[in-house]
C-alpha positions in Angstrom: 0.5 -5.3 9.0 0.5 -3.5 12.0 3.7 -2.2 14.2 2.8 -4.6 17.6 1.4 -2.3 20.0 1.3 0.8 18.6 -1.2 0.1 15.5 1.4 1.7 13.3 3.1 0.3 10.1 6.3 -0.8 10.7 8.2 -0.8 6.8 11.6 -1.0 7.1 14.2 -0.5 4.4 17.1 -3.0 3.5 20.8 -0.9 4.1 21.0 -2.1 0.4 17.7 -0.5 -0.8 19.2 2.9 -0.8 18.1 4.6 -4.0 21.6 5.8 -5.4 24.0 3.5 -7.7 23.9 1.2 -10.3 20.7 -1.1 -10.0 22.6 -4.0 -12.1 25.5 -4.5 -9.8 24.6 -7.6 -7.4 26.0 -6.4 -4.6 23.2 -3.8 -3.9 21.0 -6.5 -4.2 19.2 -7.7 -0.5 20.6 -10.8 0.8 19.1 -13.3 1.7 20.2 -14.5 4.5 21.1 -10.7 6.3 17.5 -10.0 5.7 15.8 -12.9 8.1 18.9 -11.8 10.4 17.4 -8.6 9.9 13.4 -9.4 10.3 14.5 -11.9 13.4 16.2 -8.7 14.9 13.5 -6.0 14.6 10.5 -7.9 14.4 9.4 -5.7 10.8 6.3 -6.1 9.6 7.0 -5.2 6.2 10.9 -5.0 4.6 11.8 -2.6 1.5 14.0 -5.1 -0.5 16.9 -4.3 -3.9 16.6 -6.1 -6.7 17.5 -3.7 -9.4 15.4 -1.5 -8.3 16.1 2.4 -7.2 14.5 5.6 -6.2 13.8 8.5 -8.7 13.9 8.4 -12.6 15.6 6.0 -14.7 18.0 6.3 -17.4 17.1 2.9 -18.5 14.6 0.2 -17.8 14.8 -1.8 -14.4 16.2 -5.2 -14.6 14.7 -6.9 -11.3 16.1 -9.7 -10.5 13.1 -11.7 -9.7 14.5 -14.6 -8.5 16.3 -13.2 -5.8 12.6 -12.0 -5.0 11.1 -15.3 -4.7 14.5 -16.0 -2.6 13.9 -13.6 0.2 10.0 -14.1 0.0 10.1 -17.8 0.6 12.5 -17.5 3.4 11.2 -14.7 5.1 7.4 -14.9 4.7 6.2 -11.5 5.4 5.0 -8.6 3.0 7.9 -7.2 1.2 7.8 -3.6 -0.3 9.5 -2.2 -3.4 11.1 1.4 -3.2 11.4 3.1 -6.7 8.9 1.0 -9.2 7.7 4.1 -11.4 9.3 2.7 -14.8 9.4 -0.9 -13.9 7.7 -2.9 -16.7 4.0 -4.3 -16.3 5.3 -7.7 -16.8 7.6 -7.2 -13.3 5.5 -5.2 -11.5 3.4 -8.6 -12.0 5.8 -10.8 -11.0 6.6 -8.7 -8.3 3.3 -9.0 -6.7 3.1 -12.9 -7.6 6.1 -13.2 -4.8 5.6 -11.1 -2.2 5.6 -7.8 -3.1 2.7 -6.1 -1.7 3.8 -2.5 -1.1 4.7 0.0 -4.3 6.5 2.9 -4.4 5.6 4.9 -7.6 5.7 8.3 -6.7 8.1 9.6 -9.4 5.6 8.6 -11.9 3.1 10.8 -10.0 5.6 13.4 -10.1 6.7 13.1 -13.7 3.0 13.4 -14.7 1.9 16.4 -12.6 4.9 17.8 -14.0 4.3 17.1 -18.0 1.2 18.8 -16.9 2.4 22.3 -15.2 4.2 22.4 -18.5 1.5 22.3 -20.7 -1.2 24.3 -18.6 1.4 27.0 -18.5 2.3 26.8 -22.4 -1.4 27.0 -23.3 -2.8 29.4 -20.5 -2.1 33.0 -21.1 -3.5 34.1 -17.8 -2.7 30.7 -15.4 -4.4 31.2 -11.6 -3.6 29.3 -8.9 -6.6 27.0 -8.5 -6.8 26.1 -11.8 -3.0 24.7 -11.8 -4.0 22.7 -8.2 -6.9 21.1 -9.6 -5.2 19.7 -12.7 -2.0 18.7 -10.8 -4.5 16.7 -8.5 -6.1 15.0 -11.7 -2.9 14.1 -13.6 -2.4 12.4 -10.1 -5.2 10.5 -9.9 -5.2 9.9 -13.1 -1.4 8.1 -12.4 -2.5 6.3 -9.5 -5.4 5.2 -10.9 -3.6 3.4 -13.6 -1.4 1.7 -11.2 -3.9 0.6 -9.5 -5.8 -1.3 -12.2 -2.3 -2.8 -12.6 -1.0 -4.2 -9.4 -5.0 -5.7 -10.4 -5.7 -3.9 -6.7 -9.0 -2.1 -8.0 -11.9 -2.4 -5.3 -9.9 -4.5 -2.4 -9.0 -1.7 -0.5 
């Protein structure tokens, strides 16, 4: 997807995608109709879509509601992206993908993950450096996306 002219991506988020809230309450949730209002406006090559789903860490697990998904995929028809999938379960992240999702947001799981391991590089180093503490930050991250990438079953397509 390419932003017209400019060879840039144009991802645009939903005023309802907005990462603060309660994700259960349907009136976060992207509409339907406002978002081909929306798509017909801007032109967007890509739109950030609620459906249960918020930025940062849960309390709780994510309840998408997938069938507001399929909704807004089949009337829209282009690549939808979802803000705030580290926690979602393996089972939605899949049905996610199956209708339309094809952008993920996980970087609080990236986060949470370099963070578990600052914690335990500094409770176990006596003498922690610098370089050491970048270079296994950089592999609990890889490590993270690498897993999420065997997921969303994207291994070797880019």
């Amino acid at each position: 997807c390419i932003y017209h002219n400019q060879q840039k991506w144009n991802n645009h988020k939903n005023d309802r995608e907005n990462g603060t809230g309660d994700a259960t309450t349907a009136d976060i949730f992207t509409d339907v109709e406002e978002s081909a209002r929306f798509i017909a406006e801007t032109g967007t090559d890509a739109l950030a879509i609620a459906i249960g789903n918020l930025h940062g860490r849960y309390t709780a697990t994510p309840r998408l509601n997938i069938g507001r998904l399929r909704e807004i995929n089949a009337r829209n028809g282009i690549p939808l992206v979802l803000h705030g999938g580290s926690g979602t379960s393996e089972e939605d992240f899949k049905a996610c993908i199956r209708n339309g999702i094809c952008k993920i947001n996980v970087a609080t799981a990236i986060q949470l993950e370099a963070t578990d391991e600052i914690r335990s590089y500094l409770a176990a180093d006596g003498a922690p450096n610098y370089i050491d503490l970048k270079s296994r930050i950089t592999e609990a991250s890889k490590k993270v996306v690498a897993a999420h990438i065997r997921l969303f079953e994207s291994d070797g397509k880019a």
